[in-house]
C-alpha positions as CSV (number, residue, x, y, z in Angstrom):
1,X,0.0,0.0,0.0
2,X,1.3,3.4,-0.7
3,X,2.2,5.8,2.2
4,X,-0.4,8.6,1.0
5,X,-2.7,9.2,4.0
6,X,-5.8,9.9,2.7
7,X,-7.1,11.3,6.1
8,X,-4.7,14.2,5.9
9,X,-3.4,14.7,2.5
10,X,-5.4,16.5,-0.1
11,X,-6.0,14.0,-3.2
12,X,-7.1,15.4,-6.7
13,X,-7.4,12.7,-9.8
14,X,-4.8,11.0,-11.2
15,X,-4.0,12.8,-15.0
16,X,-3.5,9.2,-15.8
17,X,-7.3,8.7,-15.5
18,X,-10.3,9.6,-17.5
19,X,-13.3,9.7,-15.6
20,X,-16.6,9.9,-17.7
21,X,-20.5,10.1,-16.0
22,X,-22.9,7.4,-17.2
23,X,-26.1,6.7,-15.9
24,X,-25.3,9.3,-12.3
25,X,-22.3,7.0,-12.0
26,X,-18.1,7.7,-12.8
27,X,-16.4,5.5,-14.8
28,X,-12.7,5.5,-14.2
29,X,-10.5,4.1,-16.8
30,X,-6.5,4.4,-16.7
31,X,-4.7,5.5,-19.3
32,X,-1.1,4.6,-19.7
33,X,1.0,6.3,-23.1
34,X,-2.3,7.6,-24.4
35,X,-4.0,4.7,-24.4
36,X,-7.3,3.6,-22.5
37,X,-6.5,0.3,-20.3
38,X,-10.0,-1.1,-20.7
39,X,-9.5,-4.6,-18.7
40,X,-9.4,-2.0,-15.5
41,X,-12.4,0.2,-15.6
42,X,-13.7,1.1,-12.2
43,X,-17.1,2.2,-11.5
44,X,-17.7,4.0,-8.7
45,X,-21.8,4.3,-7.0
46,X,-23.6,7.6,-6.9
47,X,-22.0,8.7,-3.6
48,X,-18.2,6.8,-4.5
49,X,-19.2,9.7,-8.1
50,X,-19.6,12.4,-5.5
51,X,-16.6,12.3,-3.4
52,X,-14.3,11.3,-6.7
53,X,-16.1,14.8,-7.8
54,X,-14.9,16.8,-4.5
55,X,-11.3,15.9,-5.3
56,X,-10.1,19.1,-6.4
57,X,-6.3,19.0,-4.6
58,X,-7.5,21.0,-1.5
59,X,-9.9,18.8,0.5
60,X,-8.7,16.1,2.5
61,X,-10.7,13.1,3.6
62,X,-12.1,14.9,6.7
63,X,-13.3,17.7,4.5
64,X,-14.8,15.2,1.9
65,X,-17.0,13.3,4.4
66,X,-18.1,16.4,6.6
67,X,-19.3,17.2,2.7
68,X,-20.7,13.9,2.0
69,X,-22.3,13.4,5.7
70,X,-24.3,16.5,4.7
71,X,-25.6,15.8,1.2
72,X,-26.8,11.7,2.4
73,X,-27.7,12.8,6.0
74,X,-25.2,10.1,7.2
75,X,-23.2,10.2,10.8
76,X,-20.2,11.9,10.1
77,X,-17.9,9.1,11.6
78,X,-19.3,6.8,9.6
79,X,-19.0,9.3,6.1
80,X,-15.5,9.7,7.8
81,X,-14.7,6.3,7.9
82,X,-16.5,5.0,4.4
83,X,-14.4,8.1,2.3
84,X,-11.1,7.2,4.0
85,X,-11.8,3.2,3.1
86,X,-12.7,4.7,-1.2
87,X,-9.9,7.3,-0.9
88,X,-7.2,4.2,-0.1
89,X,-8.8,2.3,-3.2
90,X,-8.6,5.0,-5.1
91,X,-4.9,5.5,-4.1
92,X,-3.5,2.1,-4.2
93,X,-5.7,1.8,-8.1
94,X,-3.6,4.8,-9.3
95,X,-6.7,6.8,-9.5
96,X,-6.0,9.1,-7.1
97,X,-3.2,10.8,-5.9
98,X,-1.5,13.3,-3.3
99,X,-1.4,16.7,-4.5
100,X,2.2,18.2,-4.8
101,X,3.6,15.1,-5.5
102,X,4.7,13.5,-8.5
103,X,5.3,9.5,-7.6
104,X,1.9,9.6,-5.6
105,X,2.9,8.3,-2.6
C-alpha cells in the first residue's frame, strides 16, 4: 500500500485517468501512453461519483466526508470512515493521488 494518508493529505485525480459520467455513476478508466486500459475500468456508486467529484487538490478526507455526511444525512464518523476506506482504493488503483507530489505516494 502506498504511504499517502488519505485522512490528511489532499488528493485530486490521477492525470493518468479519464473519468466519464454514465447513468449518475463515474467511470474510471487508466490511461497509460495515451491509451485507454480497458481490462481495468472502475465504476464508482452515486456517492463513491460524488466524493471522486470533491477531489479538487484542496480537501482532505475529513473535508470530503463532513461534505458527504451532509448531502446523504449520514453520521459523520461513519462518512468519515467509508471516504477514507474509497480514498485508499482509489490510491493504491492509481486513481487518485497526493497533490504536490509527483510518484503519488
Amino acid at each position: 500500500m502506498s504511504d499517502a494518508r488519505p485522512e490528511t493529505l489532499p488528493l485530486a485525480p490521477s492525470p493518468d485517468v479519464v473519468a466519464r459520467r454514465v447513468a449518475g455513476e463515474y467511470l474510471l478508466v487508466p490511461v497509460c501512453s495515451g491509451v485507454a486500459q480497458m481490462e481495468f475500468i472502475f465504476t464508482a456508486n452515486e456517492i463513491g461519483s460524488q466524493i471522486f467529484r470533491l477531489l479538487d487538490g484542496r480537501r482532505d478526507a475529513r473535508e470530503i466526508a463532513r461534505l458527504v455526511s451532509r448531502e446523504y444525512e449520514v453520521d459523520e464518523d461513519r462518512a468519515r470512515a467509508d471516504v477514507i476506506e474509497f480514498l485508499r482504493g482509489l490510491v493504491e488503483a492509481g486513481l487518485a493521488r497526493p497533490v504536490g507530489r509527483e510518484d503519488g505516494r
